[in-house]
N, C-alpha and C positions, 0 to 999 in steps of 0.2 A: 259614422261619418260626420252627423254636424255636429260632435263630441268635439271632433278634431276642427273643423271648418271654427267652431266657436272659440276651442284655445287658441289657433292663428288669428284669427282677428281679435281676441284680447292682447297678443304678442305686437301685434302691428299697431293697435290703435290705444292702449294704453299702456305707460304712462303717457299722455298727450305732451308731447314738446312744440315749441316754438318751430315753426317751419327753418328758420335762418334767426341767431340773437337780433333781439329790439326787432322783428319782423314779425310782426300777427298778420294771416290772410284767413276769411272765412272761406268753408266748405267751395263755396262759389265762386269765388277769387282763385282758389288753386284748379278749379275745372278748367275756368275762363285760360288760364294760363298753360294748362295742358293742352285745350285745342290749341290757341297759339301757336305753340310750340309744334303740333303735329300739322298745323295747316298754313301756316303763314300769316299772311300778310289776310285780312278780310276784308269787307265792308260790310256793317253794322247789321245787315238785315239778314247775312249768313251766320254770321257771328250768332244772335239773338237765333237764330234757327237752330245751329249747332249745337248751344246753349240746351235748345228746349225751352226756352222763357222767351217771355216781351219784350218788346224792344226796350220798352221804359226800363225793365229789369236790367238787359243788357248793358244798356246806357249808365245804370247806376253802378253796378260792377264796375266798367270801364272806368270811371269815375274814382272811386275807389282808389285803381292799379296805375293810374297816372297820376294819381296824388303821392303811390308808394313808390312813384317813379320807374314802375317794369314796364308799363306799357305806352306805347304811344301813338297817340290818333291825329290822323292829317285827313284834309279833306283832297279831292283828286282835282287838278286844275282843270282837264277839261270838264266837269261837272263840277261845282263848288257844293251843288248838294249832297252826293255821294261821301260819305263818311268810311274810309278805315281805321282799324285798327290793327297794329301787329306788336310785337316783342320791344322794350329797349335793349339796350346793351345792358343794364343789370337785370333787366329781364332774362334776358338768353344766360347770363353767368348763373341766376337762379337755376333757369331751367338745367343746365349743365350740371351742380350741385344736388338736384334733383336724379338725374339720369346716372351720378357717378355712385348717389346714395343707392338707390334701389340697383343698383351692378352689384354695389357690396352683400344687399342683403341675400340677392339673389345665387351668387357665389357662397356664402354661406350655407345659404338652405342646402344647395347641392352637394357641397363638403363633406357633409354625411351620407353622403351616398355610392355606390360603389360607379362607376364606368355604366356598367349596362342599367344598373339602376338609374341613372340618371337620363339615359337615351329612353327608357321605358314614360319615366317621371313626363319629360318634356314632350313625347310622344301622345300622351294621355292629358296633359296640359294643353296642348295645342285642341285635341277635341273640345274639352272642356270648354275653352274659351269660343272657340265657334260655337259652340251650345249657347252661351252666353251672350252673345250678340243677338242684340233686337233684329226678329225679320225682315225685310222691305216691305211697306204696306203694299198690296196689291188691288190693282182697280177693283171696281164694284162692279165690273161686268163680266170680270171672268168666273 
């Protein structure tokens, strides 16, 4: 099995292309853009949570993705401290370009497969990935 697990991820992750031509984003910049994408609209201190990182982290990331123009940060009128961040409009085009790519790959992988094979595949994929999610931490009193 990590025979296989290791030629899909040498399939998936090399050769390394360019996310979008004249577009470079690091590892962190495409996360930051996936929650995004799956949560909307944040303010800073969710974001940086979601992350997993500092806010300082956060912030530079952010920084970053408003410089490449996908992201955009407004502060809330009734609070001017309160900081979001959500998607631009070639944010959201990325993120769709993203969504329409991995459709394809995913149509492909299954191409080779028969009908019930594939109701099995994604049957077994569906565990897998709940296997795959982090727990909820639980108090320290139960």
């Amino acid at each position: 099995m990590l025979g296989y697990l290791d030629a899909l991820f040498q399939r998936l992750v090399l050769p390394r292309q360019p996310i979008e031509p004249a577009l470079e984003c690091s590892r962190e910049e495409i996360r930051a853009l996936i929650l995004l994408g799956s949560s909307g609209r944040m303010i800073m201190s969710d974001f940086a949570a979601g992350l997993g990182v500092p806010l300082s982290t956060a912030t530079h990331t952010v920084d970053r993705l408003v410089e490449k123009v996908l992201v955009v940060r407004n502060r809330r009128d009734e609070d001017r401290h309160v900081v979001e961040v959500g998607m631009s409009e070639n944010g959201r085009k990325l993120q769709a370009s993203f969504r329409s790519k991995r459709q394809g790959m995913a149509r492909s992988w299954l191409a080779a497969l028969s009908p019930g094979e594939r109701e099995i595949f994604l049957e077994l994929m569906a565990k897998v990935t709940l296997r795959a999610m982090p727990e909820p931490e639980r108090p320290d009193h139960e």
